[in-house]
C-alpha positions in Angstrom: 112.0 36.7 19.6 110.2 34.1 17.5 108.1 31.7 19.8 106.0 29.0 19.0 103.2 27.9 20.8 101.0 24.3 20.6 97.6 24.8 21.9 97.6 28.9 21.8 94.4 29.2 20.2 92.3 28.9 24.1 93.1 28.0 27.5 96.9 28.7 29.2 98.0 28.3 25.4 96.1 31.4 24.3 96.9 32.9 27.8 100.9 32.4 27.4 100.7 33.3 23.9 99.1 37.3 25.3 101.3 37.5 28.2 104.0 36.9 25.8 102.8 39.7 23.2 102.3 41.8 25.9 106.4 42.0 26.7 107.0 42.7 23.3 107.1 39.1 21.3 105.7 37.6 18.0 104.1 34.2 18.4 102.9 31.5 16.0 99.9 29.6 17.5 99.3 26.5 16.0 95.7 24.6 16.6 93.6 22.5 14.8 90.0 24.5 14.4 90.6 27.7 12.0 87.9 29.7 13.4 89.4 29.5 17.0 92.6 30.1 15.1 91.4 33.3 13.1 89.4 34.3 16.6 92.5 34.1 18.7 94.4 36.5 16.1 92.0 38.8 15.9 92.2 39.3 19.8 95.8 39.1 19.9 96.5 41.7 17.2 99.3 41.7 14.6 101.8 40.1 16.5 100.4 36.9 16.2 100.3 34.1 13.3 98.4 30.9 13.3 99.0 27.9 11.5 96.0 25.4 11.2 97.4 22.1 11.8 96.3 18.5 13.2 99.8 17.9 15.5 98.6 14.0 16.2 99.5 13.4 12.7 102.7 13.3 10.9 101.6 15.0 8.0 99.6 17.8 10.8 103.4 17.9 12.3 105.2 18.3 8.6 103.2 21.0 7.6 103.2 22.9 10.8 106.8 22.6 10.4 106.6 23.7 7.0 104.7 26.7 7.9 106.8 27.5 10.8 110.0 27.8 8.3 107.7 29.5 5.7 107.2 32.2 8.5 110.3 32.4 10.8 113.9 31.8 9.8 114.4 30.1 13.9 112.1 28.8 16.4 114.0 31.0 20.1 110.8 29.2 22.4 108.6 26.3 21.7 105.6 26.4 24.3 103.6 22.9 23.8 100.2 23.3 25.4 98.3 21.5 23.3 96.4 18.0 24.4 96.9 14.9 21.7 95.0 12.0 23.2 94.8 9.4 21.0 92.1 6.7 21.3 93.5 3.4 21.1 96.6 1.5 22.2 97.8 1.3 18.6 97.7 4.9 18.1 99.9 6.2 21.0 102.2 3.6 19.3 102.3 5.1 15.8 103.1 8.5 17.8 106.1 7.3 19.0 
């Protein structure tokens, strides 16, 4: 089972993401800092991807996506851990 996880690169992200491996699962973590990225595969072992991407931007979210199809032919779980807090009013609009 392909499952994608937001966030999986520390905290209950990275946590879900191992107790998921652990039952027998491949996961794609997305986060935005590569060296957490390539740190958090290295612990997790071959059953784990990452995909570098910046998910408060639409182009971050199109090329996530683009990786995601790149990797996996269908998405069974999406996990979303990761925090987006944008810092102004006009922002959190251009997210909607």
């Amino acid at each position: 089972m392909d499952i994608v996880i937001t966030g999986g690169t520390s905290g209950i992200g990275y946590r879900i993401a191992k107790d998921l491996i652990a039952e027998g699962h491949q996961v794609i973590i997305i986060g935005q800092n590569a060296a957490k990225g390539r740190a958090s595969v290295a612990q997790l072992g071959k059953a784990a991807f990452f995909i570098q991407a910046d998910l408060a931007t639409k182009s971050g979210r199109n090329q996530a996506l683009a990786s995601i199809k790149y990797k996996v032919d269908k998405i069974h779980v999406l996990v979303h851990t990761a925090g987006v807090f944008p810092s102004s009013q006009k922002k959190i609009l251009r997210l909607i």
